[in-house]
MIDOSE-1310 file (N, C-alpha, C; in nm, 2 decimals, decimal comma, always signed):
residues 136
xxxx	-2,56/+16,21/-24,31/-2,61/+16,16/-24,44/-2,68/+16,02/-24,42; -2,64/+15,99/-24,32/-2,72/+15,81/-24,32/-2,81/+15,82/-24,23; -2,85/+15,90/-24,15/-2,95/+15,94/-24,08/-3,02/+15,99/-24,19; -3,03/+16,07/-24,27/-3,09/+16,08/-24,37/-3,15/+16,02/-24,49
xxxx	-3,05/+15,93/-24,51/-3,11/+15,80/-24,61/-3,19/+15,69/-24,50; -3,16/+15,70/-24,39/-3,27/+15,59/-24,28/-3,39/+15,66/-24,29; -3,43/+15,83/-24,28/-3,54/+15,85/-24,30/-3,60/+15,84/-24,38; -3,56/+15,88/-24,54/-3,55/+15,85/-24,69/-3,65/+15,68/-24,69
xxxx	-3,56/+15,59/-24,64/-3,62/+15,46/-24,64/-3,71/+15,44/-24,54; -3,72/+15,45/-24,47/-3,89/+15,45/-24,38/-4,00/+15,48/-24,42; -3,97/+15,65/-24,46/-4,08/+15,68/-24,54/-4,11/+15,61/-24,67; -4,03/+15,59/-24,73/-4,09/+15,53/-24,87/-4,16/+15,38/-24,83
xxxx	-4,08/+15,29/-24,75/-4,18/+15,20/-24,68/-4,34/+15,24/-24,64; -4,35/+15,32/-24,60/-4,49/+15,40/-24,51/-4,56/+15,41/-24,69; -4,50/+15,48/-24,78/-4,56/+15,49/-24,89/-4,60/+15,35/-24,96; -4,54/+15,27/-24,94/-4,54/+15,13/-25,03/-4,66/+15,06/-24,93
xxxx	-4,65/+15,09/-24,82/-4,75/+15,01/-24,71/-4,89/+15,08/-24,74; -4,90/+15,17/-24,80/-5,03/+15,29/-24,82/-5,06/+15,27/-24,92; -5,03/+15,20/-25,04/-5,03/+15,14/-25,22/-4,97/+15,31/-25,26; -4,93/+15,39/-25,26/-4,88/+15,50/-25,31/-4,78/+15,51/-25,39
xxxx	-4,74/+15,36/-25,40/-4,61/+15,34/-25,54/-4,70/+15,23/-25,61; -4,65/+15,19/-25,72/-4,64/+15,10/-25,82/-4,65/+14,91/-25,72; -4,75/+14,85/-25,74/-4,77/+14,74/-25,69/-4,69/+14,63/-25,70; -4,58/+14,65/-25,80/-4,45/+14,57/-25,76/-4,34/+14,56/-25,63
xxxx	-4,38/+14,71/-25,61/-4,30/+14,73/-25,46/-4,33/+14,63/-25,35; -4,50/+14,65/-25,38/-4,57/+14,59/-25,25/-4,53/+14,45/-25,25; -4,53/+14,40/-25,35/-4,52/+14,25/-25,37/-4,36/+14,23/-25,33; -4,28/+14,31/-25,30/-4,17/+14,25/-25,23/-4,13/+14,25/-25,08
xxxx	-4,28/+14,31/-25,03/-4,26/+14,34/-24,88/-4,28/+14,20/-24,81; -4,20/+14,19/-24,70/-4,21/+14,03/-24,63/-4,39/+14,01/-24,58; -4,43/+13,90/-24,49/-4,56/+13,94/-24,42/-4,53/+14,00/-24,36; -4,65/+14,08/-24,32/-4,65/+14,13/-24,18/-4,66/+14,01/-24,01
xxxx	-4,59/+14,07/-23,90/-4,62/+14,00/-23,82/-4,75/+13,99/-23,76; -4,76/+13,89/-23,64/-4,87/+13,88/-23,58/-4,88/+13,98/-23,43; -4,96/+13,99/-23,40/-4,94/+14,04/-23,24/-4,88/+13,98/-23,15; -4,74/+14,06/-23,10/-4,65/+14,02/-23,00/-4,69/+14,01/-22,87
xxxx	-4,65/+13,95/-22,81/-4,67/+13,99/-22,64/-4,59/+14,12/-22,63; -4,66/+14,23/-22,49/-4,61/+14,37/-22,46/-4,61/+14,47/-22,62; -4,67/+14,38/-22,72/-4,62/+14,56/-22,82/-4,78/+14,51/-22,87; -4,86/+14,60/-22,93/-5,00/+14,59/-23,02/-4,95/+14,66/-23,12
xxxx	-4,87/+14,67/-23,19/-4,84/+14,71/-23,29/-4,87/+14,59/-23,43; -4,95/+14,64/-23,57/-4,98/+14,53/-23,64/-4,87/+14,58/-23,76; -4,79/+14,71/-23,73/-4,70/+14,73/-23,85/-4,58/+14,68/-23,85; -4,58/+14,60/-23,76/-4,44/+14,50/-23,78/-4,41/+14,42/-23,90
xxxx	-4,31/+14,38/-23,98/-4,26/+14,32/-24,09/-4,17/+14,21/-24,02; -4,18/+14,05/-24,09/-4,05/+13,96/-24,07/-3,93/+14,05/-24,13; -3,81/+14,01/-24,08/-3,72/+14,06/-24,14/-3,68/+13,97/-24,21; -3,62/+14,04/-24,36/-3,55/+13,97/-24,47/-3,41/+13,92/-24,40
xxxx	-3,40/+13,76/-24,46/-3,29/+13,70/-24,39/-3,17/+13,69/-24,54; -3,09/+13,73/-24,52/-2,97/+13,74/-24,60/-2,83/+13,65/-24,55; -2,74/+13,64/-24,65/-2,63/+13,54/-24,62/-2,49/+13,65/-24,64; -2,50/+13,74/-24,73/-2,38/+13,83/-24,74/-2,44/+13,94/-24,71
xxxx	-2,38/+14,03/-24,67/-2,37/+14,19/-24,57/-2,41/+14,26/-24,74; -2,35/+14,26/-24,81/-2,43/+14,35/-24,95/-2,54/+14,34/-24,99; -2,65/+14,22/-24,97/-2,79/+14,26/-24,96/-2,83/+14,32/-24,85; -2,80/+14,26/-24,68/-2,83/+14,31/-24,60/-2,86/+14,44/-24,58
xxxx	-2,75/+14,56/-24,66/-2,75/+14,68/-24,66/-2,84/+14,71/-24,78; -2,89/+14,64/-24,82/-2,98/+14,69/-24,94/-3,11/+14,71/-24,89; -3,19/+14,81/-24,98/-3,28/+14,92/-24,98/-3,42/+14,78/-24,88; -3,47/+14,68/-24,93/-3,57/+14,62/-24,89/-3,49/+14,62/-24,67
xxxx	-3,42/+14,47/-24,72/-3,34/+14,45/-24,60/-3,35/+14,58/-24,48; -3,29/+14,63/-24,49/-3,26/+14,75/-24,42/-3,34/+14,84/-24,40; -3,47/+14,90/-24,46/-3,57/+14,98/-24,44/-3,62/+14,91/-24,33; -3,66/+14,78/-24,40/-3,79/+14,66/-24,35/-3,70/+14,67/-24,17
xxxx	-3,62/+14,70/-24,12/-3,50/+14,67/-24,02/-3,56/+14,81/-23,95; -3,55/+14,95/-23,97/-3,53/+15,06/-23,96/-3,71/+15,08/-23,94; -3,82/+15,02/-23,95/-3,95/+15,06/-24,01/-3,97/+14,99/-23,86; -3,92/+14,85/-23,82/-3,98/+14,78/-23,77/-3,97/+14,88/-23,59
xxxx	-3,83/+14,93/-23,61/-3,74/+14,99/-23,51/-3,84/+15,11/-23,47; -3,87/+15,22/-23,56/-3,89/+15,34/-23,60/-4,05/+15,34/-23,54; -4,11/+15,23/-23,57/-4,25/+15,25/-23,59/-4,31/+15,16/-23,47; -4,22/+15,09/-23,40/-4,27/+15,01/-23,28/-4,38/+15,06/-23,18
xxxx	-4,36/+15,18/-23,13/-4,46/+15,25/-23,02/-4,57/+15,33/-23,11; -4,59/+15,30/-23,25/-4,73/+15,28/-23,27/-4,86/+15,21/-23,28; -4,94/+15,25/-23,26/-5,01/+15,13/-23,24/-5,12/+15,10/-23,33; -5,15/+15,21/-23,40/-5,20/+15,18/-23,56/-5,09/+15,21/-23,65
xxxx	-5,10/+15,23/-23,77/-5,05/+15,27/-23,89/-5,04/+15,45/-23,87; -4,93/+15,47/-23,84/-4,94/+15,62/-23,86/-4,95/+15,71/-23,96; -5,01/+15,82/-23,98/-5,03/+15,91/-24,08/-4,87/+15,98/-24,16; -4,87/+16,01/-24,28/-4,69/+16,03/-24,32/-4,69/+16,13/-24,28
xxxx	-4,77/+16,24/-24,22/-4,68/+16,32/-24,16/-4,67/+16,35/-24,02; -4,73/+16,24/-23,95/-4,69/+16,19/-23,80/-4,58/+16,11/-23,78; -4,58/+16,04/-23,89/-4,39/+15,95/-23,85/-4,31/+16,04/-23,93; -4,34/+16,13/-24,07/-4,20/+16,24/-24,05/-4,18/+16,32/-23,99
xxxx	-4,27/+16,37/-23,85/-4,26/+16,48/-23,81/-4,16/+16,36/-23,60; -4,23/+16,23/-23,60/-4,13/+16,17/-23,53/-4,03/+16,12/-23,51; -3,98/+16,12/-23,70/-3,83/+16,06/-23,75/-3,74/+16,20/-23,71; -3,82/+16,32/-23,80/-3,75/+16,46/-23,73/-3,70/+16,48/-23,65
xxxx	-3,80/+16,48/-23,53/-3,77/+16,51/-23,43/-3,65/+16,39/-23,34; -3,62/+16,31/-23,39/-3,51/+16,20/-23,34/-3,39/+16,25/-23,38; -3,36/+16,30/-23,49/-3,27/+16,34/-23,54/-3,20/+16,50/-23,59; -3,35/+16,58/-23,59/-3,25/+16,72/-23,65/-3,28/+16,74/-23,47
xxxx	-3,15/+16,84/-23,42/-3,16/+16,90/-23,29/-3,25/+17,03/-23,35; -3,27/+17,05/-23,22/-3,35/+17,18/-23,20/-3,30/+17,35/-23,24; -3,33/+17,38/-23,28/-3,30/+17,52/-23,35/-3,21/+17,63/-23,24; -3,12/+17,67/-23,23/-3,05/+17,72/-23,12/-2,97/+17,84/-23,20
xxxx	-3,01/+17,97/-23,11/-2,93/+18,04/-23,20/-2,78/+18,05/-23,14; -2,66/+18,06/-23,25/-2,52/+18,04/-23,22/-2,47/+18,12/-23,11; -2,46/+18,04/-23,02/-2,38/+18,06/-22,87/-2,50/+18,16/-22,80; -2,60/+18,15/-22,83/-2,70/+18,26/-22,74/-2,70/+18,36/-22,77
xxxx	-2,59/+18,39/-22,88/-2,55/+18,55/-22,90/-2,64/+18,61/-23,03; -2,72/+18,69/-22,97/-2,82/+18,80/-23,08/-2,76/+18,93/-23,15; -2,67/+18,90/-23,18/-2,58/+19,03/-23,23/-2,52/+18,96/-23,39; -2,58/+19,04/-23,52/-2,56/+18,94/-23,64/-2,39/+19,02/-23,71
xxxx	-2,37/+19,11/-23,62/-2,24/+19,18/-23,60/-2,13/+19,07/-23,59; -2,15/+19,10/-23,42/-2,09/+18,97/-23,39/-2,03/+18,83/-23,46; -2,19/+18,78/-23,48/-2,16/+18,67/-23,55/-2,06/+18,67/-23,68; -2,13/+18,79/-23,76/-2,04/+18,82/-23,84/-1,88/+18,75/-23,85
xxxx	-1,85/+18,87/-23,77/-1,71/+18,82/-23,72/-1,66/+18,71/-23,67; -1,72/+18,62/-23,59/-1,71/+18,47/-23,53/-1,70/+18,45/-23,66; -1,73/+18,44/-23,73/-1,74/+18,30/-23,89/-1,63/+18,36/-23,98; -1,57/+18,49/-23,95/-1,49/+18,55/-24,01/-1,37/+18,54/-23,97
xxxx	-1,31/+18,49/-23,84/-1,23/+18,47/-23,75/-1,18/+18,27/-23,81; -1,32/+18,20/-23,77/-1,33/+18,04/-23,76/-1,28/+18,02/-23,90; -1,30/+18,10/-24,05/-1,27/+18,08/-24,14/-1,15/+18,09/-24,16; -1,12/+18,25/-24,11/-0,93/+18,27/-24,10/-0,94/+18,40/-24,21
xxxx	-1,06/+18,43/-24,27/-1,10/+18,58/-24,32/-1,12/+18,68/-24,29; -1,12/+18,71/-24,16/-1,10/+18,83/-24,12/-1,02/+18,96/-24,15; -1,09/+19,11/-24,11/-0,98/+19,23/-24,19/-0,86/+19,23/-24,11; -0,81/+19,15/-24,03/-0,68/+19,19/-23,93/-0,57/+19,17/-24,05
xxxx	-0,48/+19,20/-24,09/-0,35/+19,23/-24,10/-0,27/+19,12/-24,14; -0,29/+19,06/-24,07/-0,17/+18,92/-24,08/-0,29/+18,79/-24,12; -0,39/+18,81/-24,11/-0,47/+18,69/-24,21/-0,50/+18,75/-24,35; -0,51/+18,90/-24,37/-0,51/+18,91/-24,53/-0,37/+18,92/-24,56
xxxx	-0,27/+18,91/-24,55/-0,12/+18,89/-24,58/-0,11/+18,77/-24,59; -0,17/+18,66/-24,52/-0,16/+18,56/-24,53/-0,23/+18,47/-24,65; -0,34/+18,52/-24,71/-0,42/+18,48/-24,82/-0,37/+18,57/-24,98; -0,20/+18,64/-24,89/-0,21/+18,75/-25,01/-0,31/+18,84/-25,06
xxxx	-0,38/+18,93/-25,00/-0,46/+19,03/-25,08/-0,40/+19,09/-25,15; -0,48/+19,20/-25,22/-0,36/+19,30/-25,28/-0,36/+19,42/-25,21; -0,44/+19,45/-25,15/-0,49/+19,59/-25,06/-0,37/+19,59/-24,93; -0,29/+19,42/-24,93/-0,17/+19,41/-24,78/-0,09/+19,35/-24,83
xxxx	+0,01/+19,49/-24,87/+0,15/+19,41/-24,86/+0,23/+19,37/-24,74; +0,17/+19,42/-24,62/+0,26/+19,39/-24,52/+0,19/+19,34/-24,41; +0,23/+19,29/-24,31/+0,13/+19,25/-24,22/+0,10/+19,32/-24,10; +0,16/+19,44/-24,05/+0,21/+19,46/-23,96/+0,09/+19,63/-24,00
């Protein structure tokens, strides 16, 4: 879930850096930095300096933190669906089907076993069905 709200907040930054919201947004973003030595990146932001950890964690603070992080090895302004398709890929793993096994049989059963719902005898006795009065 917070991998999720970190992407959540980058992008809407990328939005607010693009005028794509409401011009009050913009007007709360820090400057931007100057050109660093070793990075050509111009989408760098000062970061917001705070005194208690409850702003810190708040929406400006923390994006502006996550954007600067996120967006470093670009070297222009990236397109939104080049940095959501780079935040993605940081974060969801790659599609794998369960245990290698192509049998949806199978699988069946694996998630019917891990649950503890399976037709064996002594797990429907154990959830009480009515079809098992006994376990055996």
């Amino acid at each position: 879930m917070s991998d999720r709200r970190r992407c959540r907040r980058i992008l809407q930054v990328h939005k607010i850096v693009n005028g794509l919201t409401p011009s009050y947004l913009n007007d709360k973003l820090p400057a931007h930095r100057g050109p660093q030595p070793n990075r050509n990146n111009l989408n760098m932001f000062y970061e917001l300096r705070s005194r208690t950890n409850r702003y810190r964690k708040s929406f400006f603070p923390d994006a502006i933190v996550s954007w600067n992080l996120f967006t470093s090895h670009f070297g222009n302004m990236p397109t939104f669906k080049s940095l959501k398709n780079h935040i993605s890929c940081l974060f969801r793993p790659k599609t794998q089907s369960i245990f290698r096994i192509h049998d949806p049989r199978g699988i069946h059963y694996l998630f019917q076993l891990r649950v503890g719902l399976s037709p064996l005898q002594s797990l429907k006795k154990r959830h009480n069905f009515i079809d098992t009065p006994f376990d055996t």
